[in-house]
N, C-alpha and C positions, 0 to 999 in steps of 0.2 A: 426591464432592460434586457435585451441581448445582446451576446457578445459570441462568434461562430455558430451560433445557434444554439445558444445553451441559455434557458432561461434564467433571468438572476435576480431572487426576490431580496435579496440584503447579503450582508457581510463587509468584510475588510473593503477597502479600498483598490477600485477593480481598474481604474485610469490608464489607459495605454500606453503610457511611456513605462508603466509599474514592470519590474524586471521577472514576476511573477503577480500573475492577477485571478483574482480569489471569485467565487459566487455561490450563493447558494440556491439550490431548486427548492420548490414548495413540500417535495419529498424526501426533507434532508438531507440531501445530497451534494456534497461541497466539491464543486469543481476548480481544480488550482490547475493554474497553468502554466508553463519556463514560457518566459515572455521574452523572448530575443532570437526571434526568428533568424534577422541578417546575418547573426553568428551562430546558427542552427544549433540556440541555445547550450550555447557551449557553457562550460563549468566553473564559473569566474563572473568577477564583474559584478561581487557581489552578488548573485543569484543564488547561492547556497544558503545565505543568512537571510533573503528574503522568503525564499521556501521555507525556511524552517518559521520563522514569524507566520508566515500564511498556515502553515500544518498545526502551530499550537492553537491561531485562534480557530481551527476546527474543533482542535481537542477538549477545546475549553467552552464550547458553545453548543448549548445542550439540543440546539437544534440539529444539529447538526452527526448524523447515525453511521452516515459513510461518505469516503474520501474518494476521490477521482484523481489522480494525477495525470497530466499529458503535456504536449507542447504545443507550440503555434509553430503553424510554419510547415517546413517539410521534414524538421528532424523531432524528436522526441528529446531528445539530449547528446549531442555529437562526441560528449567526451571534455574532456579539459581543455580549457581555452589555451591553446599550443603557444600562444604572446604571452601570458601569466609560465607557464611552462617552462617556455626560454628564460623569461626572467631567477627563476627560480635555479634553473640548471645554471646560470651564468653567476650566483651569490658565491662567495668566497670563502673556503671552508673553514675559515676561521670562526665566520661570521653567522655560519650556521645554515641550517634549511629549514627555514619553517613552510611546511606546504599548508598550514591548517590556514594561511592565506589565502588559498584557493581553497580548499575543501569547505571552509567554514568551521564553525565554532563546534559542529556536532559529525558524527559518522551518519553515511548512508542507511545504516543497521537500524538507527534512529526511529522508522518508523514500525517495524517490530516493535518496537515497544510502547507504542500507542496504544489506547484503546480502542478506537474504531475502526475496520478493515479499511485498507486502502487499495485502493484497485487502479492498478497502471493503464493506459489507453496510448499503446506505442503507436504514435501516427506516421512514423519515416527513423529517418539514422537513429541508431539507439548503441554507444558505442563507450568503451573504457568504462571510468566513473558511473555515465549516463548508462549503461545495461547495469552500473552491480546496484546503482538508486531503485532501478525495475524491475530487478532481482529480489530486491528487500522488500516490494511490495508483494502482497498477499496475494491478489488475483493478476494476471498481466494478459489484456487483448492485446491482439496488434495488428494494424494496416498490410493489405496484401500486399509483397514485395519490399515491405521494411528491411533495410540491411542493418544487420549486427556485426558488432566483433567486439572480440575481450582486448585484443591490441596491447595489451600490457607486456609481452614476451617482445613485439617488436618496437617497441619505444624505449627497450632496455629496463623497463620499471617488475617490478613484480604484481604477485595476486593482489591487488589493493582492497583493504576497507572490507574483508569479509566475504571477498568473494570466492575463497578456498572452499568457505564452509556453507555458504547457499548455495552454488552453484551444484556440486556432487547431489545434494540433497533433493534436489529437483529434475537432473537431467541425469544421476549414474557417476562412477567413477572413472568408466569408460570414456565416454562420452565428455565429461567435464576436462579430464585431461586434454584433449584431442582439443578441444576451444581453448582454452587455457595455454597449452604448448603451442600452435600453431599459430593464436595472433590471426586465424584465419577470418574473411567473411562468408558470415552465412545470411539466410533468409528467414524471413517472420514463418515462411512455410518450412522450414527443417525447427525452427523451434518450436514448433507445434509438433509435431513428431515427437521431438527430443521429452514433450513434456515441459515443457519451461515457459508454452503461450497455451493459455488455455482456447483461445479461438482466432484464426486469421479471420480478416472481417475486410471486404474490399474499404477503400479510401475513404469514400463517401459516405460508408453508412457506418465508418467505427464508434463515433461518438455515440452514436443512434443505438447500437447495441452496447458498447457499454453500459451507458446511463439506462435501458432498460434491463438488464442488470444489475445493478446498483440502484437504481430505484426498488425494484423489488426484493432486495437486500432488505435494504432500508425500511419499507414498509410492512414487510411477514415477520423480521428476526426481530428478538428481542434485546433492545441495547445491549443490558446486562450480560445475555448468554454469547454476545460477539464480545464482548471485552473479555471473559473468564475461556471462552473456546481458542480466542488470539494467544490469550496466553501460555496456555496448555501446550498450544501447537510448539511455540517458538520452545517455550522452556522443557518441556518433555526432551526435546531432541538430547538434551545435557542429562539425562535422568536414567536410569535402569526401568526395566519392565513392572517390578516389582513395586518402583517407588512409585510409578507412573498410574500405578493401576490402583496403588493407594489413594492418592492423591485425588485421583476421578471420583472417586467414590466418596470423599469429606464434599469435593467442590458438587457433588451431583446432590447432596444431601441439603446441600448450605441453597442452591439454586431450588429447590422446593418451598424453602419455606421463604422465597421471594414473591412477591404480589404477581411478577409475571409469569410463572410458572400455571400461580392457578387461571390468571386469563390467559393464556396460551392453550391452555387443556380445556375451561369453558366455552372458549370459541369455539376449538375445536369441535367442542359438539353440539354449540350453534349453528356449525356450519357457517361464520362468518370470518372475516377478516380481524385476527387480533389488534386491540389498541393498546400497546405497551408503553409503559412511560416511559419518559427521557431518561439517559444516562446524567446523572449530576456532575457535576464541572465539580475538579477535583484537581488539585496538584500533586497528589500524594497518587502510592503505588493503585492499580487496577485493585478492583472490586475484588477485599478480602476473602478468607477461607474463612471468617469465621461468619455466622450462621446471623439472617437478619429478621425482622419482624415480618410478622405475616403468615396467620397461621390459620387462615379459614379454609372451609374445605372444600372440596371440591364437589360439585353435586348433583355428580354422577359418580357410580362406583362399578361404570361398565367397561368391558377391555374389548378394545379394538386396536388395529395395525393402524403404525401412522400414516398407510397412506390409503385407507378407508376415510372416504367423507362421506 
């Protein structure tokens, strides 16, 4: 089956009316999509709670090695459905505000703490809510001429949902102000600048280079080492140098005596393409510090640069 052109050999429930619809390629690669184009998948409407159902059964299905997030249509995620918005601004303050109405049951931040990279594919508007959801992804392409903005300063709201703390991270504290204060828009080509879009990628061919990145993700990296390197990434930032550098050094010890370690290194010098096993479907925290079986050796005891083949 296809669906935009994305090949889909199984998964969730992909039906087009689905307010996000799920697929998977043959090379692990699970493509989720905001499914409401007419409302230039705007932030509501239920869509938060079904992204998040479509993101766990990734998480939980060991075929599945990396994540693709993007939108249908011309916007990526336009920001909060401004009709849920009003409603919310119009509640009586007696009566309280609850916005996790529209957000949904979990934050953006949410996919940080995944195990498997996810990688944004901004196809057009990418705005409020919708940029700090694309923020919190790992890797983020995006369509030439994609318009951004944070918009939070001019709808009266503030930094929403963490995006004080990823956005400086990625683009400066310069620079993060100046989007943040301003409520301005910018383009897919200054966020590639800024560092915050790893590739502008014309219209037509973003999927195309996504997915071949992320297939190749998918198919060289080792599950395990992208679950315990995600992790490092996101939690190091809260860490001291010291604790950081400890840290690497238990997780770099515990990752040797992992199965995929030694096929990662015997390919290596087969010269072929490693085959790593699945990550196991887990609901419990990422892939411990403490040290697992698998203690054969390696056999070869030759040093080379890893980027001699």
């Amino acid at each position: 089956m296809q669906r935009n052109g994305v090949e889909a050999t199984g998964g969730a429930d992909s039906s087009s009316d689905s307010a996000v619809l799920y697929e998977l390629r043959e090379s692990g690669v699970a493509v989720v999509t905001l499914n409401r184009p007419e409302r230039l998948n705007a932030w509501g409407d239920g869509l938060a709670s079904a992204l998040y159902e479509r993101l766990d059964a990734a998480e939980l299905d060991e075929a599945v090695r990396v994540i693709v997030l993007t939108g249908r249509g011309r916007a990526f995620c336009a920001g909060a459905d401004m009709g849920e918005l009003d409603s919310i601004g119009n509640a009586s303050s007696s009566a309280g505000i609850d916005v996790s109405v529209l957000v949904g049951e979990r934050f953006p931040s949410f996919v940080t703490t995944m195990r498997k990279p996810v990688i944004a594919a901004i196809n057009g508007a990418c705005a409020g809510i919708g940029l700090v959801q694309a923020l919190m992804c790992d890797v983020r392409f995006a369509a030439a001429g994609a318009k951004m903005t944070t918009a939070f300063a001019q709808r009266g709201l503030t930094a929403e949902y963490g995006v004080s703390w990823i956005l400086p991270r990625l683009v400066g504290w310069g620079p993060a102000l100046d989007l943040m204060l301003s409520g301005r828009t910018f383009y897919a080509e200054e966020a590639a600048e800024l560092g915050m879009v790893k590739e502008v990628v014309a219209p037509d061919d973003l999927m195309a280079r996504t997915l071949e990145y992320a297939d190749a993700m998918a198919v060289s990296c080792a599950p395990s080492s992208l679950a315990v390197i995600k992790r490092q990434m996101y939690s190091d930032a809260l860490r001291d140098l010291d604790e950081i550098s400890a840290r690497a050094e238990k997780l770099m010890q515990a990752s040797m005596l992992r199965p995929d370690f030694i096929e990662g290194i015997t390919a290596f010098f087969e010269k072929r393409r490693p085959d790593f096993p699945p990550l196991a479907a887990t609901s419990g925290a990422p892939i411990s510090d403490a040290r697992e079986p698998g203690t054969a050796k390696l056999r070869t005891a030759q040093t080379t640069s890893h980027f001699d083949r």
